[in-house]
C-alpha positions as CSV (number, residue, x, y, z in Angstrom):
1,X,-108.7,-94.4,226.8
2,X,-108.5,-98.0,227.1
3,X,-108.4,-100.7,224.9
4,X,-111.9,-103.1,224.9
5,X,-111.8,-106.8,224.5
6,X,-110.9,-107.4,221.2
7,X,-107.3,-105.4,221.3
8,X,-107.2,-106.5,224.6
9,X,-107.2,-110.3,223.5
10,X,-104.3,-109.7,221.2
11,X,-102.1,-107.9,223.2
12,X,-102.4,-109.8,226.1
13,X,-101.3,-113.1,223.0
14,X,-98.4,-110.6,222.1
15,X,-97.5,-110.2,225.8
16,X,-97.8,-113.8,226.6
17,X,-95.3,-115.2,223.4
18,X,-93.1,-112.1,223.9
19,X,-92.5,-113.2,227.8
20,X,-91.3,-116.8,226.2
21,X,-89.5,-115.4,223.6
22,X,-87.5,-114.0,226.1
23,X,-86.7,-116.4,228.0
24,X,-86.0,-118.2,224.7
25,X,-82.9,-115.6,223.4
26,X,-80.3,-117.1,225.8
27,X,-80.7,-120.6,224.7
28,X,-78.3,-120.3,221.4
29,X,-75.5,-118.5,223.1
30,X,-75.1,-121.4,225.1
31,X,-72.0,-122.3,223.1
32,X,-70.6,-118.9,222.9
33,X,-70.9,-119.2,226.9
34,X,-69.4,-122.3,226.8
35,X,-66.4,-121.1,224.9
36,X,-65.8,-117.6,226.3
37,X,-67.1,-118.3,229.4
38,X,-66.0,-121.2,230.3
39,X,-69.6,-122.7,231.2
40,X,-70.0,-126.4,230.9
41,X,-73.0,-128.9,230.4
42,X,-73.4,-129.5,233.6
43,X,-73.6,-125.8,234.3
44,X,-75.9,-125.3,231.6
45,X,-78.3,-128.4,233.4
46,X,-78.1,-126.3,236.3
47,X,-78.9,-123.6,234.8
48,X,-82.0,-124.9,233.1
49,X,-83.5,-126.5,236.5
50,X,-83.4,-123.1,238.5
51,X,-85.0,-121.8,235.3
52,X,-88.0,-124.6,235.8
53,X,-87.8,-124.4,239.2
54,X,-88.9,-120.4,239.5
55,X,-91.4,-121.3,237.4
56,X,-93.2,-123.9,238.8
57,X,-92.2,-121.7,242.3
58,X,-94.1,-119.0,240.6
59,X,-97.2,-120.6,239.4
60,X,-97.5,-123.2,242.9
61,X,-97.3,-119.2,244.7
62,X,-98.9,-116.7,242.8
63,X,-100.8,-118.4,240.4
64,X,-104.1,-117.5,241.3
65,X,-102.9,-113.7,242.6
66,X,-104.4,-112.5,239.6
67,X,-107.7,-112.8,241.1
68,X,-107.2,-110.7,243.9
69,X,-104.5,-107.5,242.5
70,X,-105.8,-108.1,239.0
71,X,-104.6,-109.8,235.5
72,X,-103.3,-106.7,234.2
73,X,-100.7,-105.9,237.1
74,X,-99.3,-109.5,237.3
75,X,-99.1,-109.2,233.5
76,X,-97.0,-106.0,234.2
77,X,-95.0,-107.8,236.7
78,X,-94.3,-110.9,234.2
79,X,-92.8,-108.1,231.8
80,X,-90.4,-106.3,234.1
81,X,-89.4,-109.3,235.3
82,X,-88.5,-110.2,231.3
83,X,-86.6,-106.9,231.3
84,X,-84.5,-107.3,234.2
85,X,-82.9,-110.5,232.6
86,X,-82.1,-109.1,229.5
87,X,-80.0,-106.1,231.7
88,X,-78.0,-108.6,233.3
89,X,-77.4,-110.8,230.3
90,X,-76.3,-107.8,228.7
91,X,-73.6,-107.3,231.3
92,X,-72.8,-111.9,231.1
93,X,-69.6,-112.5,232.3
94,X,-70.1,-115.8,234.2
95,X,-72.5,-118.6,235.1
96,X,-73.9,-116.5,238.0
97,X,-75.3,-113.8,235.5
98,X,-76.8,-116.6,233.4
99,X,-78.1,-118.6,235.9
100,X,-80.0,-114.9,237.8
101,X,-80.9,-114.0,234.4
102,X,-82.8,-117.4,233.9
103,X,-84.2,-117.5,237.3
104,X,-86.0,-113.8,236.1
105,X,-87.2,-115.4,233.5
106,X,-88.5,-118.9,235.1
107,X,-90.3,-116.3,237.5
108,X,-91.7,-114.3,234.6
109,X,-93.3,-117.4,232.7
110,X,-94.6,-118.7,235.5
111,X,-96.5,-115.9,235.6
112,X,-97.5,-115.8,232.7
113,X,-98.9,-118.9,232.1
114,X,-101.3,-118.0,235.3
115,X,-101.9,-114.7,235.0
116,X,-101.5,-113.6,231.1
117,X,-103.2,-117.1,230.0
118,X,-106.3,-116.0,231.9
119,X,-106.4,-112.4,230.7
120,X,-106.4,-113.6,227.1
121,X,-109.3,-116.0,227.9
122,X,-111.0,-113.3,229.8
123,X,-110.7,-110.6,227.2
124,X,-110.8,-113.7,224.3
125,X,-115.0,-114.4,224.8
126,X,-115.7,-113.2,221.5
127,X,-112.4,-115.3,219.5
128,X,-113.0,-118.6,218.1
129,X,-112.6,-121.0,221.2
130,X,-110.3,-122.9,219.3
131,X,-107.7,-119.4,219.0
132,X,-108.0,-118.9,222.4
133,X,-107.0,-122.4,223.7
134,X,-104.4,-122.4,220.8
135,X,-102.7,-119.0,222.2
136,X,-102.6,-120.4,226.3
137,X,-101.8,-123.9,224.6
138,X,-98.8,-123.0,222.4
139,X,-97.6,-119.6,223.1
140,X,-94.7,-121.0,224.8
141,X,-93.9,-123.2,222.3
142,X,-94.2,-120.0,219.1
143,X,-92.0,-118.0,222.0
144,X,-89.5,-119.9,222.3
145,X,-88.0,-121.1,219.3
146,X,-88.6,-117.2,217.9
147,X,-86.5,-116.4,220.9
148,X,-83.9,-119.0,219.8
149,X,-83.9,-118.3,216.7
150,X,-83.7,-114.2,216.6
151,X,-81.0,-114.7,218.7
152,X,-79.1,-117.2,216.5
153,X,-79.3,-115.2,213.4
154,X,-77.8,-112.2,215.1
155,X,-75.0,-114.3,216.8
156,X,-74.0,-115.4,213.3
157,X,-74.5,-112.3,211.2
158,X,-74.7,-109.4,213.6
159,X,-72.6,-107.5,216.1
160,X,-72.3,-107.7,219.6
161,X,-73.7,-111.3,219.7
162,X,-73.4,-111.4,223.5
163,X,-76.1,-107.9,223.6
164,X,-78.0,-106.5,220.4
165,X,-80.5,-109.5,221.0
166,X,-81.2,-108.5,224.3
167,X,-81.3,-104.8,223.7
168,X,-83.9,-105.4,220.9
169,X,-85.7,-107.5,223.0
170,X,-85.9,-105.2,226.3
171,X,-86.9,-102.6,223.9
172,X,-89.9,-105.0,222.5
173,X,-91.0,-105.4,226.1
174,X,-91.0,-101.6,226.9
175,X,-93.5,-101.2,224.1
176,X,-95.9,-104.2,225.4
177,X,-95.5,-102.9,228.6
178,X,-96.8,-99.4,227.7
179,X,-99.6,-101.5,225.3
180,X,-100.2,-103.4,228.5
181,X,-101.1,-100.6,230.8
182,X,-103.6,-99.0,228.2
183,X,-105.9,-102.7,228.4
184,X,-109.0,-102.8,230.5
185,X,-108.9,-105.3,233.3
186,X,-110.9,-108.3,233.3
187,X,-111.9,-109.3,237.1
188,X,-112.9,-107.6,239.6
189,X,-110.4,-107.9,242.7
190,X,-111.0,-109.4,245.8
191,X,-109.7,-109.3,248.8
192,X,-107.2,-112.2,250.2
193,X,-104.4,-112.3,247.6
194,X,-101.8,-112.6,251.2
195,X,-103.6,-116.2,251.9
196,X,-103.6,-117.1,247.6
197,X,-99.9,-117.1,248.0
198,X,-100.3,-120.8,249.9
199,X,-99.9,-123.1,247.6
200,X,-103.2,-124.4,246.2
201,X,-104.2,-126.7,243.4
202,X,-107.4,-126.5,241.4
203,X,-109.0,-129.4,239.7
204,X,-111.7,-129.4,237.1
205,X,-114.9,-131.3,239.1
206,X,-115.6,-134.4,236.5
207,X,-112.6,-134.0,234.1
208,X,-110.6,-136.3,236.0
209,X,-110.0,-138.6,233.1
210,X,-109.1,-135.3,231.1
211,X,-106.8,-134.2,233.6
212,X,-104.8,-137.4,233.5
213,X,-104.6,-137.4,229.7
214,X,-103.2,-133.4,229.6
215,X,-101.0,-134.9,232.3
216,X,-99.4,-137.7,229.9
217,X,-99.4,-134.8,227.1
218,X,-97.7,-132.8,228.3
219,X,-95.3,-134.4,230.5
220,X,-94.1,-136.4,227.2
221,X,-93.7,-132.7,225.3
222,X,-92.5,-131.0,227.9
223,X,-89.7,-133.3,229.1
224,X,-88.6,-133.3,225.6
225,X,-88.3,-129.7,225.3
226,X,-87.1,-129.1,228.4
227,X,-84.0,-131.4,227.0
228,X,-83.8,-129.3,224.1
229,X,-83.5,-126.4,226.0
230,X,-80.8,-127.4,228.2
231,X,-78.9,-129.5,225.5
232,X,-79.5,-128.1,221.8
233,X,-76.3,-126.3,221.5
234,X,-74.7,-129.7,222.8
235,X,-76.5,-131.9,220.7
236,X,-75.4,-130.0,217.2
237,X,-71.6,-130.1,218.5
238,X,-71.3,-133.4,220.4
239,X,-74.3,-135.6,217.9
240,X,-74.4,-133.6,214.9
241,X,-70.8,-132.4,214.5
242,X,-72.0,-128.9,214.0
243,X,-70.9,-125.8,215.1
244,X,-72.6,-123.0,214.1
245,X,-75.1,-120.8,216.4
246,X,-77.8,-120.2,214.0
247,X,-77.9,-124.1,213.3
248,X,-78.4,-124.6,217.1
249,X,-81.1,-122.6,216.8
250,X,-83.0,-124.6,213.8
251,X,-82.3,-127.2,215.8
252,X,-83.4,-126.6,219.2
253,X,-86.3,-124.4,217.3
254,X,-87.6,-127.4,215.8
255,X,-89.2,-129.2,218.7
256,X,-91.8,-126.1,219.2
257,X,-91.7,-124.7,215.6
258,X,-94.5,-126.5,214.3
259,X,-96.9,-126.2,217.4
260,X,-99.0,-123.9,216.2
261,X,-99.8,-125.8,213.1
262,X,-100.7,-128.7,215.1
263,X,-102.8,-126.6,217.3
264,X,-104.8,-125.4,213.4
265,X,-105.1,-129.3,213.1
266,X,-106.5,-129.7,216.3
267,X,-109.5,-128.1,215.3
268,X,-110.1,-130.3,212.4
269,X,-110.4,-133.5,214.7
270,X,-112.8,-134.4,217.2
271,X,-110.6,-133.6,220.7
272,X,-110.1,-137.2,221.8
273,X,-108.9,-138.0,218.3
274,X,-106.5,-135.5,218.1
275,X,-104.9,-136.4,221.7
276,X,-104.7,-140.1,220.3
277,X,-103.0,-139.0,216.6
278,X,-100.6,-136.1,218.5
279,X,-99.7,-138.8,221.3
280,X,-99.0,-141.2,218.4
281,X,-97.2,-139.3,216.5
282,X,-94.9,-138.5,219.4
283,X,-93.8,-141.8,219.9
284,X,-92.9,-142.1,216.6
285,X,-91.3,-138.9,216.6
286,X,-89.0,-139.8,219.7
287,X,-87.8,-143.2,218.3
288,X,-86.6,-141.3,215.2
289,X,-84.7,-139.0,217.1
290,X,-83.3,-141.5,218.8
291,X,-82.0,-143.0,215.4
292,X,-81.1,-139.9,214.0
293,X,-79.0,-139.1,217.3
294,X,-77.5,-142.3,216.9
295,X,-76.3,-142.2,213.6
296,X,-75.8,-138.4,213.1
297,X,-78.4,-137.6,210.5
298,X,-79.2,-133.6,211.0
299,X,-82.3,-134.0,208.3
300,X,-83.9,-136.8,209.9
301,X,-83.3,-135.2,213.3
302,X,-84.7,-132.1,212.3
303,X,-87.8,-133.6,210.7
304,X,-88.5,-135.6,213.9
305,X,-88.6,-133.1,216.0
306,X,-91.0,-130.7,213.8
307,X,-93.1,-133.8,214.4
308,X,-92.8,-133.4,218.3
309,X,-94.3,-129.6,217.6
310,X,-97.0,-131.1,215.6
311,X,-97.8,-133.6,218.1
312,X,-97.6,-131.2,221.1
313,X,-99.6,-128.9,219.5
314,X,-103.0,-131.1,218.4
315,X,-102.8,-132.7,221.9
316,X,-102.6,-130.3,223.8
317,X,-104.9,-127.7,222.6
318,X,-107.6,-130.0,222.2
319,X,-107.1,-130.6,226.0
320,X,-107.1,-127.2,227.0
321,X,-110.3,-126.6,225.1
322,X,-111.7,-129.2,226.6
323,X,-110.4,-128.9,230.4
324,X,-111.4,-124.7,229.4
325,X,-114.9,-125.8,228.3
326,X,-117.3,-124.4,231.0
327,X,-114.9,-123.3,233.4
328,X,-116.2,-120.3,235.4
329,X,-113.7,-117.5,235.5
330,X,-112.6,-117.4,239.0
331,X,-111.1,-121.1,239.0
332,X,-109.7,-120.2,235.5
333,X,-106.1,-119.0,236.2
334,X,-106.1,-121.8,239.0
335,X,-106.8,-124.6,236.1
336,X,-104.0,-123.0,234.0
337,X,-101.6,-122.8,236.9
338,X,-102.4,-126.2,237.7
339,X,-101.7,-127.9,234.0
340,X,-98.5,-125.7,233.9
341,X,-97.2,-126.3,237.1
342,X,-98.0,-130.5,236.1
343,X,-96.0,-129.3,232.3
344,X,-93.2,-127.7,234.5
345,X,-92.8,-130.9,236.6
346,X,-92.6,-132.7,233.9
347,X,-89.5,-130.7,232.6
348,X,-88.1,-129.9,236.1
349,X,-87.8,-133.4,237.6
350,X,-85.8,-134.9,234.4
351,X,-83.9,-131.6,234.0
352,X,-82.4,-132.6,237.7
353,X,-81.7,-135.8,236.9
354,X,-80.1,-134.5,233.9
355,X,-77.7,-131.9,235.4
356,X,-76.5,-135.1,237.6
357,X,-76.1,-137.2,234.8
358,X,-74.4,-134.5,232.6
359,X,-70.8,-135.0,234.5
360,X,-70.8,-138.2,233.2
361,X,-72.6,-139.2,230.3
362,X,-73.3,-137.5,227.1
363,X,-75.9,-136.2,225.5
364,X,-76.9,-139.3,223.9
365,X,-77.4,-141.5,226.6
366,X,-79.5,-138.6,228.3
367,X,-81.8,-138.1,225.4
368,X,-82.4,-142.1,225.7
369,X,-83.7,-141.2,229.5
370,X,-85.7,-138.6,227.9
371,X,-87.2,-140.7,225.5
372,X,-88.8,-143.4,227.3
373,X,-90.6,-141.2,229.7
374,X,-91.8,-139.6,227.1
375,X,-92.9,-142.7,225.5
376,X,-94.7,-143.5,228.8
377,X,-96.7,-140.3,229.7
378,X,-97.6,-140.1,225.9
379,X,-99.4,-143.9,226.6
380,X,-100.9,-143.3,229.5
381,X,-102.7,-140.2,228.0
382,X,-103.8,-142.2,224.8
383,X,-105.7,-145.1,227.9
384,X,-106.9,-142.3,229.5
385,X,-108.8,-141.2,226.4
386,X,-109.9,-144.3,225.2
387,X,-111.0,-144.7,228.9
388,X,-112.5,-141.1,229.1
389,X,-114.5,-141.7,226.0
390,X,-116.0,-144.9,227.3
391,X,-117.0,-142.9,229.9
392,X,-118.8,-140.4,228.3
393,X,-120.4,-143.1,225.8
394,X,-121.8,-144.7,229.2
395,X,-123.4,-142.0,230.6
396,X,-126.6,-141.9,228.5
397,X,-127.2,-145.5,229.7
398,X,-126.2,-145.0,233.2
399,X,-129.1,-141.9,233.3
C-alpha cells in the first residue's frame, strides 16, 4: 500500500533535512581530525569545495532527471549516496576518507535540493504554501546544524566519537529509505532523461527582478555558511580560545539554527518586506560578527549569527514562495536546481578562494573577505526589491 499525499509531503521533509543532517555530522570532528589525523585548515578548505563542488556538479547534471526516472528514485539515490559516506567515515583514517565521504554527500544534496525539493512540493498541494516553501527554503539550514550538533554532543559525552554518530545516522537513513519506497510518485516520466543530463538552466518568465533578489539572498547567506562550515571548529580554537567539540557545534550551529523561525516570520510580512528586514538584518548581523571575532566575545558572536539564521530564513522563503507561485510542475525541479546551483556558487567560489588563502592567513582576515560579499549581494537584493516592487506598482498604469 502506498502512502497518499499528505504522508507523502512529510516524509519526503524528513528525507530532505535527514540528507543535510548528514552531510552536517562530520563538521564538528573537524578538530578531532585535525588532532588525530593530522588534517589542517587548508585541508579542511579543500575539503569543503569538493563538497560544494559535487553539489553544484549534481544539480547543473541531474537536476531536472527527476522528471524523466521519477522523484521518488532520485530521492532513493540521494539516500544511499548519504549512507555510503557515513561507511567510509566510519573507517576515517586520513584526508582522503574525508574528503570521498564529503564528495558523497555534496553529490547527495545536490540531489536533493532538485529532486526531493520538488517531491515535497508535488505531494505538498494541500500544506499551507507558506510550509512548503519553508521546508525547500530551510531544510538545509534545520539539517545541518542538527547534524553538527548530534555529532558534537556524542564526541563530548559518548563513545567512539569518530563512529556512533555515523552508525546512528546510517541507521536513520535505512529507515527513510524503506519510508521512501512505500510513497506514491508524483510525475509521470518521460522519456529523454540521457539528454536532461546537459546542463540546462531554467528561469521563471517575468520574475527576473525576483531572481536577482533570491540571487543577492542567498549568495550573502550562503557564503557565510559555507565559511562556517569549513572554519567553525577553527574559529572556536584560533578566535574564541575554545576547545571543546560540542561548543564548535553551538557555534557553527548557530548560523542555521534559527532559520526556521525566520522562515514562521516570513509569513507574517508581505514578501518584499521580509526580503528588505532579513537582508537588513544580515548586514547588521555580519558587522557584529566581525566585532565579536575581533575582540573574542563568544556571546555576542553567537547572538550574531542566530541573527544570520533569522535573516536567511525570512528572505529566502518569501522568495521561494514567490519564485514557486504559479510555477507549473515540469519546470519546478529545474527552478529549484537553478536557485541552488546560484546558493552553491555562492558558497563554492569563496570556499576556493578560501582554501588558497588558508596557508596564509587566519581565520579572521578570511571571515573579513566573507563579510563584505555578503554585505554586497545582501544590497543588491534589497534594490532589486525596491526595483521589483516599482515594477509591479507600474503595471496597472502601463495596462
Amino acid at each position: 500500500m502506498k502512502y497518499q499525499s499528505n504522508a507523502t509531503f512529510w516524509i519526503a521533509a524528513c528525507s530532505f533535512v535527514l540528507v543535510f543532517m548528514t552531510a552536517g555530522t562530520p563538521i564538528s570532528l573537524f578538530n578531532l581530525y585535525q588532532a588525530e589525523d593530522g588534517l589542517s585548515n587548508a585541508d579542511l578548505g579543500v575539503v569543503s569545495l569538493g563538497y560544494f563542488l559535487a553539489a553544484a556538479t549534481a544539480l547543473l547534471m541531474c537536476g531536472r532527471l527527476s522528471n524523466h526516472l521519477g522523484r521518488k528514485p532520485m530521492a532513493l539515490t540521494a539516500i544511499g549516496c548519504c549512507a555510503a559516506s557515513c561507511v567510509l567515515l566510519m573507517f576515517m583514517t586520513d584526508v582522503s576518507f574525508l574528503f570521498a565521504a564529503r564528495l558523497f554527500q555534496g553529490f547527495a544534496c545536490g540531489i536533493a535540493t532538485s529532486s526531493i525539493g520538488a517531491y515535497a512540493v508535488d505531494a505538498g498541494e494541500n500544506q499551507p504554501k507558506w510550509l512548503v516553501a519553508a521546508v525547500v527554503s530551510t531544510s538545509p539550514m534545520v539539517g545541518i546544524p542538527l547534524g553538527a550538533i548530534s555529532s558534537g554532543a556524542l564526541v563530548t559525552w559518548g563513545p567512539y566519537p569518530k563512529v556512533l554518530i555515523f552508525a546512528v545516522i546510517l541507521a536513520m537513513l535505512l529507515v527513510c529509505l524503506v519510508l521512501l519506497m512505500r510513497c506514491h510518485e508524483t510525475v509521470v516520466k518521460q522519456p529523454g532523461a540521457i539528454s536532461s543530463l546537459i546542463p540546462r538552466l531554467h528561469f521563471p518568465t517575468g520574475k527576473s527582478l525576483i531572481f536577482i533578489a533570491t540571487t543577492g539572498v542567498v549568495v550573502s547567506t550562503w557564503a557565510a555558511g559555507g565559511f562556517y562550515q569549513a572554519f567553525g571548529p577553527s574559529i572556536v580554537a584560533e578566535q574564541l580560545a575554545m576547545d571543546s567539540a560540542i561548543v564548535a557545534a553551538i557555534t557553527f550551529s548557530s548560523v542555521m539554527g534559527l532559520t526556521p523561525f525566520g522562515s514562521y516570520l516570513s509569513g507574517r510580512l508581505s514578501p518584499r518586506h521580509a526580503v528588505q528586514v532579513g537582508m537588513a538584518l544580515f548586514c547588521l548581523a555580519a558587522v557584529c560578527i566581525t566585532l565579536a571575532l575581533l575582540e573574542g566575545w563568544l556571546m555576542m558572536f553567537i547572538a550574531a549569527s542566530l541573527s544570520v539564521g533569522i535573516a536567511q530564513g525570512l528572505a529566502s522563503t518569501a522568495c521561494i514562495k514567490l519564485l514557486l507561485h504559479d510555477e507549473p510542475q515540469l519546470y519546478r525541479a529545474g527552478l529549484l536546481s537553478t536557485v541552488y546551483i546560484v546558493s552553491y556558487a555562492g558558497a563554492v567560489f569563496p570556499a576556493m578562494g578560501a582554501s588558497i588563502a588558508a596557508s596564509w592567513y587566519s581565520v579572521f582576515t578570511i571571515w573579513c573577505g566573507y563579510a563584505v560579499l555578503g554585505i554586497v549581494a545582501a544590497v543588491t537584493a534589497l534594490i532589486a526589491t525596491v526595483f521589483a516592487a516599482k515594477a509591479r506598482e507600474a503595471q496597472p498604469v502601463a495596462g
